[in-house]
N, C-alpha and C positions, 0 to 999 in steps of 0.2 A: 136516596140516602143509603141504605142496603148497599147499592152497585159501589158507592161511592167509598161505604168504607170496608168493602172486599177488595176494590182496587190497591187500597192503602195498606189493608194485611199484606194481601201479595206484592206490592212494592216492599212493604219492608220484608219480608222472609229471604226473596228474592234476593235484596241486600246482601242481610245476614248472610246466605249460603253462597252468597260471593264473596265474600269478605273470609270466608272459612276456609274457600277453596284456595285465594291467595295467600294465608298464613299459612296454608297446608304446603302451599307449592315453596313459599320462602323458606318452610323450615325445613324441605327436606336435606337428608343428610348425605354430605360426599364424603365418599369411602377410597379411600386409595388402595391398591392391593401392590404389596414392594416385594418382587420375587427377588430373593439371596439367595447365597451361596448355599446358603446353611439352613435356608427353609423360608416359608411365607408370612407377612405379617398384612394384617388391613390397618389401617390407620384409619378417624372421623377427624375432617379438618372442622375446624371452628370458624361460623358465621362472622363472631365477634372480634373476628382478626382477620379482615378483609385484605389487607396490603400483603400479609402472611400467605393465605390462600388464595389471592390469585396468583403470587408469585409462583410459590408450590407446583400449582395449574399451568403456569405457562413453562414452566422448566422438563417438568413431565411432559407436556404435547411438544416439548422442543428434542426431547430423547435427550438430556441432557444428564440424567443420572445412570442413563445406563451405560455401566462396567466401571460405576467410581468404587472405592471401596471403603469400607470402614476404617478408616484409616488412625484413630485413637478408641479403644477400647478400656476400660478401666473396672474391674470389679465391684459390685456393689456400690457404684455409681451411676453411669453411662456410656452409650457407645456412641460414635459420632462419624459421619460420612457427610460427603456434599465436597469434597473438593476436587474438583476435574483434572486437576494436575495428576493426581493419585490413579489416573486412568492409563498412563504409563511409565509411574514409576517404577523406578527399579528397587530391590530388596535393599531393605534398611535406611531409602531415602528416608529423608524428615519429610513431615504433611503438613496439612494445619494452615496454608497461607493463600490456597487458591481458592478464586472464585469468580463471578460474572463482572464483576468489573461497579458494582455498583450495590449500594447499602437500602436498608429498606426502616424507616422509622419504626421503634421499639412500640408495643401496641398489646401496654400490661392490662392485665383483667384481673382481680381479685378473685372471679369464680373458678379460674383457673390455677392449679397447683401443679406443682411438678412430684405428683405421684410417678409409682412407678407407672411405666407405658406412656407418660406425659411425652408429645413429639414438640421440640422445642427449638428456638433460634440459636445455633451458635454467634459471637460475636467476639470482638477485641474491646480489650480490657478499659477501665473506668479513663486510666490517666491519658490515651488516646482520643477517648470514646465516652464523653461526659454522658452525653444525650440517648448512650445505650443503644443506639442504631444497631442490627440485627444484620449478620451476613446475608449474601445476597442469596447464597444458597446452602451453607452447609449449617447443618440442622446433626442435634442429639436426641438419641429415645432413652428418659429417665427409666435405670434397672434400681438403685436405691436400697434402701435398709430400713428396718424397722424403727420408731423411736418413741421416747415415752411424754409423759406430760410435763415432766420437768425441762427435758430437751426441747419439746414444742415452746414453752414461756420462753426460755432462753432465745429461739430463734425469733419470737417475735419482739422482744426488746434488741434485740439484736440488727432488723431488718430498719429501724428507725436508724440507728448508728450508720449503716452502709449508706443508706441515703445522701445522710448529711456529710459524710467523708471527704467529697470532692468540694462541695461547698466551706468545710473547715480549712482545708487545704490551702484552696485560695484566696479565703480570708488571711489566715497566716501570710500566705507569700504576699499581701497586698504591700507592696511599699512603703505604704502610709502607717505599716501597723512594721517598721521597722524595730521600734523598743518591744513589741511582744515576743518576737523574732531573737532577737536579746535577751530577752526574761527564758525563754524558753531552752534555750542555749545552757544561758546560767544554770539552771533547774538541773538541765542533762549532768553537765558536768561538774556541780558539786550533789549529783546522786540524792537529789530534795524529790521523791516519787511524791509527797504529800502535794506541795506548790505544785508541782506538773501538774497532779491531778486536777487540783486546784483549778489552777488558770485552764486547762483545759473544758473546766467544765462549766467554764464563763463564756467562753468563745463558743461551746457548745450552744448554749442558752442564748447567744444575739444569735448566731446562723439559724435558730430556732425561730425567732423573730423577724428577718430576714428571709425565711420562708413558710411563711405557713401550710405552703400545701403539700408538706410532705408530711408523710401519716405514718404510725408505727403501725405494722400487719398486724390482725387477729384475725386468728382463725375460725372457720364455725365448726362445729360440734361435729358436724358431717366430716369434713376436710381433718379435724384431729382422728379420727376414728379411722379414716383412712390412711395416714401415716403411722398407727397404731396396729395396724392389720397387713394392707399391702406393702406398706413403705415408701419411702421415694425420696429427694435430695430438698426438704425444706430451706436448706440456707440460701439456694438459688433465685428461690420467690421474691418478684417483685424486680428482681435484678435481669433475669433475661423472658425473652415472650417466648410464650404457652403457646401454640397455634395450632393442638389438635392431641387424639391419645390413641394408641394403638386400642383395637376390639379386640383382637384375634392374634394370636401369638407370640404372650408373654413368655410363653417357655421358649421362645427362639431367641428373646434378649436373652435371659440366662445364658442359653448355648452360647452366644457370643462373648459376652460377655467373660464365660468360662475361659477364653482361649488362653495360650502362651503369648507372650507380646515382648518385642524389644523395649529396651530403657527410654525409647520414645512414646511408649502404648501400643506402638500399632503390630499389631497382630501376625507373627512368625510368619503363621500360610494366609497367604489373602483372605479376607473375605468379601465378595463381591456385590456389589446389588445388579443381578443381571437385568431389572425392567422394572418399572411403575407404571401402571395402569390405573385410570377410574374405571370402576367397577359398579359404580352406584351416584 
């Protein structure tokens, strides 16, 4: 009896420190190290955005980011790179439209904010791009601004409205809803903001009904304290994917950030990303 249930301890312990050992090894965390023009940054990709980080992974071991450039930069917002055409353009081209040739499903997470240092999907816009599909490769690092608590409520009644926009949309344009299309007209043009309001906020309330599974954002206590402290672009949440955050070299977004840039954003003197490497 003794042997019998030492067996069974040591089966189960045995277990247990197998089971430790593979949560150990699945959580470990990939580091990417992005050498710029303008200095280094590590970035942690996220477990939780699988389609995001293998992508990331295989663009990197394909050398496919090195010598693109950041090619829209914007102040106290973000900076953006990932488009390969940008690897020999000439001074003052427009950016912004190149990429592998293929899109990667949106793969939103609540735990994920776009603080600043948030590494994120670029994409094309709702009225193309209902289903939010994420570029294939060109990716922004959130630099952002500070905001308060009335800012944060606003953005989260807010994040419900974006939701439901494309869905109001094509309620509206439905055919069959030709007389609202007409009511809505009328309203415009004899300047009745009340009745707009009005019927808007009935069409609101069935596309509500029509889908339930769209949620208005709240944020936690955490996530406010951090947009209250570091910053970052909450009105984006929800709307594009989150798939990792810089560690190491927020002062280099700044730097970039800071630059001169044509009436397109992108940045007078180049700035280059000469390599990405895993590093961990």
């Amino acid at each position: 009896m003794k042997i019998s249930k030492l067996i069974i301890i040591a089966v189960i312990v045995l277990t247990v420190f197998s089971q430790c050992k593979s949560q150990k090894k699945n959580n470990k965390e990939t580091i990417v190290e992005i050498e710029t023009t303008m200095g280094n940054l590590k970035v942690k990709l996220y477990d939780e955005t699988p389609e995001h980080k293998n992508n990331f992974l295989k663009l990197i071991d394909e050398k496919f980011y090195e010598g693109v450039l950041f090619h829209r930069v914007i102040a106290d917002f973000m900076i953006q790179a990932g488009d390969p055409d940008s690897k020999t353009a000439q001074e003052g081209q427009a950016l912004g439209s190149g990429g592998p040739g293929y899109t990667i499903p949106a793969e939103f997470n609540p735990k994920f904010i776009h603080k600043k240092g948030a590494l994120s999907a670029a994409r094309t816009g709702d009225q193309v791009n209902p289903e939010k599909r994420s570029s294939g490769s060109q990716f922004y690092i959130v630099q952002g601004s500070i905001f308060n608590d009335e800012q944060l409520t606003q953005m989260e009644t807010q994040s419900e409205m974006n939701q439901l926009l494309p869905f109001i949309r094509t309620y509206i344009q439905n055919p069959e809803n030709e007389s609202i299309q007409k009511e809505i007209a009328n309203f415009q043009n004899t300047r009745n903001e009340k009745g707009l309001d009005s019927l808007i906020n009935i069409i609101t309330e069935i596309v509500k009904k029509e889908h339930p599974e769209i949620k208005s954002l709240k944020y936690t206590e955490e996530q406010k304290n951090i947009y209250k402290t570091i910053g970052g672009t909450p009105h984006l949440d929800g709307a594009y994917t989150v798939f990792g955050e810089v560690v190491e070299g927020l002062d280099i977004i700044d730097k970039i950030a800071s630059v001169k840039r044509d009436k397109n954003d992108r940045p007078i003197d180049d700035i280059k990303i000469i390599s990405m490497k895993i590093i961990k």
